[in-house]
N, C-alpha and C positions, 0 to 999 in steps of 0.2 A: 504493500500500500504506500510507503513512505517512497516507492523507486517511481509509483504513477503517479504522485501526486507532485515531485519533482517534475519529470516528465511534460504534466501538466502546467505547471508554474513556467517550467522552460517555454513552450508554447506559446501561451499567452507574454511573455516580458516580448518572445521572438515576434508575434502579433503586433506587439503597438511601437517595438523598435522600428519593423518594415513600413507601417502606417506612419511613423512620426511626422511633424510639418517640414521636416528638411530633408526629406525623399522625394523624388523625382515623381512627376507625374505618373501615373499607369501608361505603361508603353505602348506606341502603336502600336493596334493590331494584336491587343491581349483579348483576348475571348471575351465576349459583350458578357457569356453567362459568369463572366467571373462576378460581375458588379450589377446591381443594378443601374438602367440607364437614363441619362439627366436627373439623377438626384447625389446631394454629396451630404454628409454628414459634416456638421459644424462644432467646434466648441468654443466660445468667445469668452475674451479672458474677463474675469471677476471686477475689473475695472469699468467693463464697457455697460452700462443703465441699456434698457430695456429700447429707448427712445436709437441711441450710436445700433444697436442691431438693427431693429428693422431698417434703416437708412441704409446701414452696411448692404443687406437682401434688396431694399426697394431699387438705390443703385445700379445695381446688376440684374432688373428684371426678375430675381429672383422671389418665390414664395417659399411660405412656411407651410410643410405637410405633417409635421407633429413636433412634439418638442421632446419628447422620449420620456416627460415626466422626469428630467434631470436637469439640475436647472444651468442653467448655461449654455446647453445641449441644444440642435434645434435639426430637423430632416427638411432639405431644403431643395426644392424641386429647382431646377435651370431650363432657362428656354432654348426650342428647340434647334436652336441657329449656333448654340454654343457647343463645343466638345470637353469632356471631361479634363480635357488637361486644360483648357483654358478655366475652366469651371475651381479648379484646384490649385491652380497657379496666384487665379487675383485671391482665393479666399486664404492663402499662404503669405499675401502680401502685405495681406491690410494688419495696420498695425491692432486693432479689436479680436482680432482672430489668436486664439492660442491652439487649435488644430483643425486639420481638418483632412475628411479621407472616404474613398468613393464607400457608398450602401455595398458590401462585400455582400455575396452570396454562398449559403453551403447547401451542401445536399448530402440528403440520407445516403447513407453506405451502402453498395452494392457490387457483387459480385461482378465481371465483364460477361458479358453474353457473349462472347466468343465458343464457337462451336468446340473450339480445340483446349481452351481454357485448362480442363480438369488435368491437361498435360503435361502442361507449363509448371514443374515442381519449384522452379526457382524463384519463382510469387508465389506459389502455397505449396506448400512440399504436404500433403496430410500421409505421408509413406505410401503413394498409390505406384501405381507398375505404369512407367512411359513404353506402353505396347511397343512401340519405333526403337525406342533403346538397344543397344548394342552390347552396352559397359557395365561390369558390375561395381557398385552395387545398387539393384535396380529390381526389387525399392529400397529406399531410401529412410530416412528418420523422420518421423511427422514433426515439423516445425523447423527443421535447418532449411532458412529459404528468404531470400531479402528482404523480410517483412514490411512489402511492398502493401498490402492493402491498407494499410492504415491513413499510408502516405496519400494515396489516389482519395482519400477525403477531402484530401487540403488545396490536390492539384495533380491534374492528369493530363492537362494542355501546357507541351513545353515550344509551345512553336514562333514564340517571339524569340528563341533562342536556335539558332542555325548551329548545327551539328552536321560537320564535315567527315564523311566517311570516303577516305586513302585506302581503296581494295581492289577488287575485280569491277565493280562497277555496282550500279543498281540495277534490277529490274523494276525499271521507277513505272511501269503499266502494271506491275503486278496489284491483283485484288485489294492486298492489306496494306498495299504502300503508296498507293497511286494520291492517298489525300495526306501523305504527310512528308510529301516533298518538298524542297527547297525550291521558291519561286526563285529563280531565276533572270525573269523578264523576256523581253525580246534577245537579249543577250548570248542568252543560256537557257533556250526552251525548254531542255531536255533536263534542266535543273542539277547540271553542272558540267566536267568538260574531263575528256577521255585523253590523257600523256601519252597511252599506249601507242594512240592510234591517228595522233594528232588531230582532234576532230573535238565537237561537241555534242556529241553520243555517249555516255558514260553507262552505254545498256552493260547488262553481266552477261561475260559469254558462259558463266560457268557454276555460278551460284552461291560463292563464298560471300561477296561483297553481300549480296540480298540476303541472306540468313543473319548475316550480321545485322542489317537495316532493320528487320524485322524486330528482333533484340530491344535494339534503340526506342522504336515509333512506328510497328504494325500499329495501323488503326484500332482503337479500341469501341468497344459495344456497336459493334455493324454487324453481330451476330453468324460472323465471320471467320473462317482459322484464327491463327492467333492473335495476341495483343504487347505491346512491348511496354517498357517501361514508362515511355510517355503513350498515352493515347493518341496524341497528335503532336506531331515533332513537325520539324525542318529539317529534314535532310538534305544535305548538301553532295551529291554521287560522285568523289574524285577521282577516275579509274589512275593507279596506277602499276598494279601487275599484270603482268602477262598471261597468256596461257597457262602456263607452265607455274605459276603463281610466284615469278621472280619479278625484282624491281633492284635499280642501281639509285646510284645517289643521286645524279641527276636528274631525274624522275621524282625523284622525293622531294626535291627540293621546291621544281619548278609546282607539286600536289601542294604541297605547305605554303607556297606563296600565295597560289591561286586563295587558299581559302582563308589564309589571313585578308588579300585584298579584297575580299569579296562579304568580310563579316562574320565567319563563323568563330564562334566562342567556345567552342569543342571541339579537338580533330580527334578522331578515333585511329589507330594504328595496328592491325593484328599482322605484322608481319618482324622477322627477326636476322639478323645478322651475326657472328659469331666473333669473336677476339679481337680485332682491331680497331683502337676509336678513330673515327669519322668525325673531323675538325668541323669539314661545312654541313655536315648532317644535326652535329653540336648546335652549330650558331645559326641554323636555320629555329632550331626548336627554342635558343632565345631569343630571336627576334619575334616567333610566336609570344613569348613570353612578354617581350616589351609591347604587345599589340593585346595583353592580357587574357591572354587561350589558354585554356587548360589542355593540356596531351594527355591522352589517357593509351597507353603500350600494353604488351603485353610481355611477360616475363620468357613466354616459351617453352616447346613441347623437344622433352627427348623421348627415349624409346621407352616403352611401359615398363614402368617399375625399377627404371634406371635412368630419372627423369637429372635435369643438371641443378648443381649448385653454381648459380652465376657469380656468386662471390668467390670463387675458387680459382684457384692461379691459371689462369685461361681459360676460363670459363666466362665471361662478360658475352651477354649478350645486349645486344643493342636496336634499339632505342634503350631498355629497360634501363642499362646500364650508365645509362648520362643522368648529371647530378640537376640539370634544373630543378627550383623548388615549382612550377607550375607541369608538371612532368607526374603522373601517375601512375606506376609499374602494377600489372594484375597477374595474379597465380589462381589455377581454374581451381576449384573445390566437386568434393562428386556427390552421391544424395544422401550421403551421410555426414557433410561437411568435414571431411577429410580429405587431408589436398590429394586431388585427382593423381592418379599414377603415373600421370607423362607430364604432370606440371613442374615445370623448372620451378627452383625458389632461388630466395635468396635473402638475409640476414639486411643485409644492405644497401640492397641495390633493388629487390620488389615488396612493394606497400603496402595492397589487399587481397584477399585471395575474394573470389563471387563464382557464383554456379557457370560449372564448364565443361558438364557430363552429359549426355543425354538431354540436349537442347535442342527443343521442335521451333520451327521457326519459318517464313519462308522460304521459296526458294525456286532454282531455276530462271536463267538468265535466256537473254537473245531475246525476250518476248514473245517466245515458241512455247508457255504455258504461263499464264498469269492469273493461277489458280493451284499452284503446285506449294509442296509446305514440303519440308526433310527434317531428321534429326542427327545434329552431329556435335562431335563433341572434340574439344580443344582450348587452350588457352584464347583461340581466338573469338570461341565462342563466351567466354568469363569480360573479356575487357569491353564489349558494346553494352554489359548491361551498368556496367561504369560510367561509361560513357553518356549514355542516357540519364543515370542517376545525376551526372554533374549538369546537363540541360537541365534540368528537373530542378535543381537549387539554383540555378540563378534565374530560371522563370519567375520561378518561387518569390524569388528577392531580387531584384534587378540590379540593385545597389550592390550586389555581392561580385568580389574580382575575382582572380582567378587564387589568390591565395587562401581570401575566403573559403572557395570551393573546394580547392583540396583540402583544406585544414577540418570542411565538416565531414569529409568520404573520410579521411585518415581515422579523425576521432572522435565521429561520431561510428565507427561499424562496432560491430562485436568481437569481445574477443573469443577465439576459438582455438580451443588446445592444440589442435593440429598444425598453427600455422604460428604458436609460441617462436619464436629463435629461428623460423623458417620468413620471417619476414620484417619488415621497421616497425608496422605494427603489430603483429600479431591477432589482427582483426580479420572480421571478411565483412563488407560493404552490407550495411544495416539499411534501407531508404528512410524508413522514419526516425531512427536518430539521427540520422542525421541532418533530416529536414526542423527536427527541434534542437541540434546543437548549436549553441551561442559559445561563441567565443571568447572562455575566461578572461574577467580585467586583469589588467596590469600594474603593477607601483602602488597597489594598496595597502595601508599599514593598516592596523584594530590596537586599539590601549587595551585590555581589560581591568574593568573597573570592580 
């Protein structure tokens, strides 16, 4: 009781921290159902007499639709010619005003109606058998599983947040993906641009890059295959592997430009290189970092049961193994939360471990089925659902950068005995702690009296 009711407290301080008067307007193009529309909620400061409010409302056309029975408090409709951020902006401005913040909307808890849902163990593990499955152990432990439903109370639309996925491509027609692509414009119809192949077709010839997508931001409740961690994402399709699922450094570099210059605040990476560091593969990933991206890697698969120690004298794999702090290394876990038997670790060099066994997902490239789902399992299956998770907090909070972001995947996950001294945390990626992790003050002293 004392851990929820924490929990709880965290939530709420994390609520009116986001709402505060000195947060940025609700961003373009955040989901109308997030907020109620043309009304804003007011609090005017204790100074302002009854006569300075209404003037404050009559000024801006504005009426009164209740006063919440708190005094100072007032629901305040705006006319239809205005937009919520202008609506939030003057009432931030005026000196009578001590807050103010859009009619927030919640809605009752529900399952996804996704057809395939009950398979998806890595949002609800209840120990059920993924029929598709390969790997044992399958089933799994009821309750080792991102304890993602909680989270999709607060928020399941992360698509003011562009999430760049560097793989085979997307099958961006596919069923459970076609509405949560990255617009593009006329620029980039195809909602993003293919290095392979020098072109702007970033389809999947092969099916890696879309099972990852799906991960991220299948569509959710379209009673559909699957659902991913955002119900509705921005995906942003950067093909940069080959057939053969290889990719050099110049490829990589020109994927990571493209999507810093283009906006995304996420790049996903599931691909690995072995022993030797790569100076401009480095300083591409801080230049993401001064453009404030979070990278989300993957630690890497050896042969089952003899998976690698990346901290060990040539053993670095890379990306994992470069030190930026906006930089997030993932180690797969299997349905028992125990790291996966072909997951590389590493003490120092990989951060969380998240489900990377027997993952349903879409799938099938070229546009030659866009209705096809696969299950497979790898480290590169563990790092999209990272990836998604970090869309997901800064949707959440817009205000939040990129060290925010990592700091709430690192410490807000769980810890799990298995990935003790096998990683910097010794966690694996929690979604609602970390969606309620606040970031401890600093330079506090207490007298006791």
């Amino acid at each position: 009781m004392a851990l929820a009711a924490l929990v709880g407290a965290a939530l709420t301080l994390y609520a009116q921290v986001a709402a505060a008067p000195s947060a940025p307007p609700a961003p373009a193009g955040a989901a109308a159902s997030q907020y109620v529309p043309g009304e804003v909620l007011v609090k005017f400061k204790p100074t302002a007499g009854t006569q300075e409010r209404m003037a404050a409302m009559a000024a801006r056309g504005h009426s009164v639709v209740a006063s919440l029975n708190r005094p100072a408090w007032a629901q305040v409709k705006f006319g239809a010619g205005q937009t919520m951020e202008t609506a939030l902006t003057a009432y931030r401005n005026d000196p009578n005003v001590e807050y103010v913040q859009p009619n927030y909307l919640y809605h009752a808890a529900a399952i996804p109606n996704d057809s395939q849902y009950d398979q998806l163990w890595a949002f609800k593990n209840t120990g059920q058998i993924v029929t598709t499955g390969t790997l044992p152990p399958n089933p799994g432990t009821a309750g080792d599983d991102m304890n993602i439903e909680p989270a999709w109370d607060r928020i399941t639309d992360c698509s003011s947040v562009a999430v760049a996925l560097l793989d085979s491509g997307v099958n961006y027609a596919h069923e459970d993906l076609a509405a949560s692509m990255w617009n593009g414009g006329s620029s980039f119809p195809n909602h993003g641009h293919d290095f392979v192949d020098n072109d702007d077709d970033p389809m999947d010839p092969n099916g890696h890059g879309t099972h990852l997508a799906g991960v991220i931001g299948a569509v959710g409740n379209n009673g559909t295959g699957t659902v991913g961690v955002c119900h509705k994402a921005s995906i942003m399709a950067v093909r940069v592997l080959d057939p053969a699922g290889n990719v050099d450094t110049a490829t990589v570099l020109q994927g990571i430009s493209f999507a810093v210059t283009n906006g995304a605040k996420v790049i996903n990476m599931s691909f690995v290189g072995g022993g030797t560091f790569d100076p401009l593969f480095s300083d591409a990933i801080t230049n993401a970092q001064n453009s404030d991206v979070v990278m989300v890697v993957v630690a890497g698969n050896g042969p089952i049961g003899n998976a690698n120690d990346n901290d060990a004298a040539g053993g670095a794999r890379y990306p994992c193994n470069f030190t930026q702090p906006n930089l997030v290394c993932v180690a797969a876990l299997d349905q028992n939360y125990a790291l996966a038997s072909f997951s590389n670790w590493g003490a120092t060099s990989v951060d969380v471990g998240a489900p990377g066994t027997n993952i349903r997902s879409t799938w099938v490239g070229a546009g030659s089925n866009n209705t096809g789902y696969h299950t497979d399992s790898g480290t590169s299956m563990a790092s999209p659902g990272v990836a998604g998770l970090a869309a997901m907090l800064r949707a959440f909070n817009p205000l939040y950068t990129f060290a925010d972001t990592v700091g709430a995947i690192r410490n807000g996950g769980r810890s799990v005995p298995a990935l003790a001294g096998m990683t910097t945390t010794g966690k694996a990626v929690d979604a609602m702690s970390s969606l309620a992790y606040i970031n401890p003050p600093t330079g506090l002293t207490a007298t006791v009296r």
